[in-house]
N, C-alpha and C positions, 0 to 999 in steps of 0.2 A: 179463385182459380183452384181446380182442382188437380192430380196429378201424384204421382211416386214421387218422394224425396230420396234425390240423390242429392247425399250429401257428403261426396267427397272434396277437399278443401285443395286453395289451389296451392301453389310454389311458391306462393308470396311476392314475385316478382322477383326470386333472385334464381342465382344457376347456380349448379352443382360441378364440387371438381372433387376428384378421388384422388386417393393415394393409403401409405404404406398406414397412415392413421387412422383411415375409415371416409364416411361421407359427412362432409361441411358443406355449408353456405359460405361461398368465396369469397362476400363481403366481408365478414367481420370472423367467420371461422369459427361458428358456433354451431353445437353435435344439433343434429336433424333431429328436427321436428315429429310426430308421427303425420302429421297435414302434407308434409313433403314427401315422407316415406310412402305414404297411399298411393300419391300423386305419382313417384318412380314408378310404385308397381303396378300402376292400373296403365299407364306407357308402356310397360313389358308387356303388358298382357292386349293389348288394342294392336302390338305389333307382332303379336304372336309368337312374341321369346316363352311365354306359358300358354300352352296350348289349350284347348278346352276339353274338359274332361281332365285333363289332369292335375296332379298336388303343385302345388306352391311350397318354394324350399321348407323349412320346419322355423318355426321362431328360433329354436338353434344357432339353424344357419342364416337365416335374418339379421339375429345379432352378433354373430361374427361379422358377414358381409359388412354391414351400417359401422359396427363397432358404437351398437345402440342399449339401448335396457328392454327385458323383456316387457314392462309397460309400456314401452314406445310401441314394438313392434304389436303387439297385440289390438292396443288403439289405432292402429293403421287398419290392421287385418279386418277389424269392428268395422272399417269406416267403405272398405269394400265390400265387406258384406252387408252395408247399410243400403250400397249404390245398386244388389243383385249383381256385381261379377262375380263374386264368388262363393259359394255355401261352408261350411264348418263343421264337422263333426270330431267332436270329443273320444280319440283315442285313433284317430282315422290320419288328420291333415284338414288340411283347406284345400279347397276344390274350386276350378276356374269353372266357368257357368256361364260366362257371357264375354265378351270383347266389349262391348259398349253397354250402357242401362240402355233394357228394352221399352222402359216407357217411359212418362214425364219426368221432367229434371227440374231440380230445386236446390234450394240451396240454404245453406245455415252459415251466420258471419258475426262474429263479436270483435273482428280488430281487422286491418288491413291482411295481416299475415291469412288470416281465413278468408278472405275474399275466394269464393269456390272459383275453380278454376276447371271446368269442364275440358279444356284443351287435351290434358292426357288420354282423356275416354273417348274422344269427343272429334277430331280432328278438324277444324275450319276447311271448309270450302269454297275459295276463293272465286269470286263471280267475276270483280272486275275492281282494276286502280286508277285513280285519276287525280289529278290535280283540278282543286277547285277554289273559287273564292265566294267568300259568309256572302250573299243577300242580304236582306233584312229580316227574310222569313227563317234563312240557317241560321244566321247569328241573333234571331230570339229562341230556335230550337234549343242551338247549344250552348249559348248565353255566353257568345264571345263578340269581340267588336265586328261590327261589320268594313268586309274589305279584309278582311285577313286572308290567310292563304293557308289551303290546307293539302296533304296527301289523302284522298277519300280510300279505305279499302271497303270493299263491296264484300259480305259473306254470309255462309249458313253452317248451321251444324244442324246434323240429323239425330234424330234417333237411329235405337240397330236396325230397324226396317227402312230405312233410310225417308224417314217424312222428319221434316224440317221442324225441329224447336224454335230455332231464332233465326231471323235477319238481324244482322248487327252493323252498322256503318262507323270502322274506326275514321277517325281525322288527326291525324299525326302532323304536329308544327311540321314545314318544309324543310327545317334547317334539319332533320332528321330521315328527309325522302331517300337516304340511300337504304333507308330499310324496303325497300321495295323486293328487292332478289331475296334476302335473308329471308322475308317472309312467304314467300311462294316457296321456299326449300327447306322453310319449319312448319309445316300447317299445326301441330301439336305444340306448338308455344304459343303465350300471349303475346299482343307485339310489342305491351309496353314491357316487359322482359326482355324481348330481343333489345329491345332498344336501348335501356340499360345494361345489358352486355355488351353492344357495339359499342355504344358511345362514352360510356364509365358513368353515367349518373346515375342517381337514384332517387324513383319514385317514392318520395314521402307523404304522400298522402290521396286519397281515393273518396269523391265526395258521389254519393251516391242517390240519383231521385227517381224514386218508383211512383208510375201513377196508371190507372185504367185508362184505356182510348180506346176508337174505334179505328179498327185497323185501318188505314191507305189500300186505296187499288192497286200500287204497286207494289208495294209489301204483300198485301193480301194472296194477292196473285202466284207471286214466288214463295209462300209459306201452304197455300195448295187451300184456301180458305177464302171464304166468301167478304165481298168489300165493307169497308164498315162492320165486318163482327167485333164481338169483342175481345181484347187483346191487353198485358199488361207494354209499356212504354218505361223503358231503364235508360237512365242518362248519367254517364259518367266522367266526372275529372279528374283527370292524374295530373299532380302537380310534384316540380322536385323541392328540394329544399327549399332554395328562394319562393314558391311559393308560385313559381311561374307556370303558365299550363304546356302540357306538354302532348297531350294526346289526348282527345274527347272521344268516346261512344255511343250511339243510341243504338236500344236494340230493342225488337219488337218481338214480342213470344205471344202467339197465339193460347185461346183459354183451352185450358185442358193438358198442357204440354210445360208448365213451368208454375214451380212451388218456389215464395221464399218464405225460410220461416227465419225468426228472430227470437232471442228468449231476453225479458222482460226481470231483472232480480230488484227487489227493495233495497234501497240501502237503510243502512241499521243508522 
C-alpha cells in the first residue's frame, strides 16, 4: 500500500478532565502524554478553534495550558506536523496548514496507548445502526460465536477532499447499545472510548489483524472503487479486563489511501 503517513496517535481510549492542575487522564491522573496532546490539538484545529493560516499558541503557552514539559509539547507539535496540519518555522511559530491530512492516512503503534486514532482529524460518518445477529459467515469474520447479538454502526471517514479512506463496521456487545445517541453526538471519538466513559470500564486490550483482500461490491461501492480491487482488511478486538469482548471492528481501506507502518528493534 502506498500513501502519506499520518501519524498522529490516538487518546488511548481514555477522556480528559481539566482543572486548576492542568490536563490528566481521569483514570488514573497521570500528566498527558504528547500522543494525547496532538490528538487535543489536531480536535482544535478540525473544529476550527485555530484557524488556518494562523499560529498555534507558543510551546510557552502549551506548557502552561497542559502544565506539561517542553519535550512533551514539542513531540506533539512533531507529530502534527508529521500528519501535514501544520508547518514549523524556527523563530516564526507553528502554522495551521490543514483541518484534516490531505492525503493517505497511516499509522505507527508500539502499545495500545498508540493505537492512532484518526478520530480527532478525521470525524466518522455515520451511514447507518442496526442491531444484528453473528451468522456463520459474521461470526467467522469476527471470530465470535455464532447467534450472538450485536449493535452494527455503519461508517466512513474521509480525506480533506472528502473521498473516503475507510469503511469501518463497529459491533458493540448490546448490553452497551445505549451508546447509540452518545455516538451520533460524538463523531470525533472512538466508540470504544465513549463507551468506557459511559459505562466505567476499561478497555485492556486491542488484538489486531491486518491482512490484503479484494474489496466487496458493497464496500467497494461506498469507498468510490472498483469491486474486487485491492484493499487492506483490519479486524479488531477490544476486550476489558476479564478478558471479555467488548466491541469488534472490520474496516476496509482501499490501496493507495492507508499506510501502517511498525518499527521492528532486536533485543540485546
Amino acid at each position: 500500500m502506498t500513501g502519506c503517513l499520518f501519524c498522529l496517535a490516538a487518546i488511548s481510549h481514555r477522556s480528559f478532565i481539566s482543572g486548576q492542575s492542568g490536563f490528566f487522564l481521569s483514570r488514573n491522573m497521570t500528566p498527558i502524554r504528547y500522543t494525547e496532546l496532538a490528538a487535543v490539538l489536531a480536535r482544535r484545529i478540525s473544529e476550527e478553534r485555530y484557524e488556518l493560516g494562523s499560529f498555534l499558541p507558543s510551546e510557552k503557552e502549551l506548557m502552561q495550558e497542559f502544565k506539561t514539559s517542553r519535550h512533551t509539547v514539542r513531540a506533539a507539535l512533531q507529530q502534527l506536523q508529521d500528519a501535514r496540519l501544520v508547518s514549523r518555522r524556527r523563530g516564526s511559530g507553528t502554522i495551521v496548514e490543514a483541518r484534516t491530512s490531505n492525503s493517505g492516512f497511516g499509522q505507527s503503534l508500539s502499545s495500545l496507548e498508540d493505537l492512532v486514532l484518526l478520530a480527532a482529524g478525521s470525524p466518522r460518518h455515520l451511514l447507518a445502526v442496526k442491531e444484528v445477529v453473528a451468522d456463520l459467515d459474521m461470526a467467522r469474520e469476527l471470530n465470535v460465536g455464532p447467534g450472538t447479538r450485536w449493535v452494527r454502526f455503519t461508517s466512513t471517514r474521509s480525506l480533506q477532499d472528502d473521498i473516503p479512506m475507510v469503511l469501518t463496521h463497529v459491533y458493540v456487545d448490546t448490553q452497551y447499545g445505549g451508546i447509540k445517541k452518545i455516538t451520533q453526538r460524538s463523531p470525533d471519538r472512538l466508540i470504544s472510548e465513549l463507551i468506557e466513559e459511559h459505562y466505567g470500564l476499561r478497555i485492556e486490550s486491542v488484538r489486531q489483524d491486518i491482512s490484503a483482500c479484494a474489496l466487496p461490491p458493497a464496500a467497494a461501492k461506498i469507498l468510490g472503487v472498483d469491486s474486487h480491487s485491492p484493499g487492506l482488511f483490519i479486524l479488531r478486538q477490544y476486550r476489558d479486563a476479564a478478558q471479555a469482548l467488548v466491541v469488534v471492528s472490520t474496516s476496509y481501506h482501499p490501496a493507495g489511501r492507508y499506510k501502517f507502518s511498525t518499527m521492528l528493534i532486536r533485543q540485546k
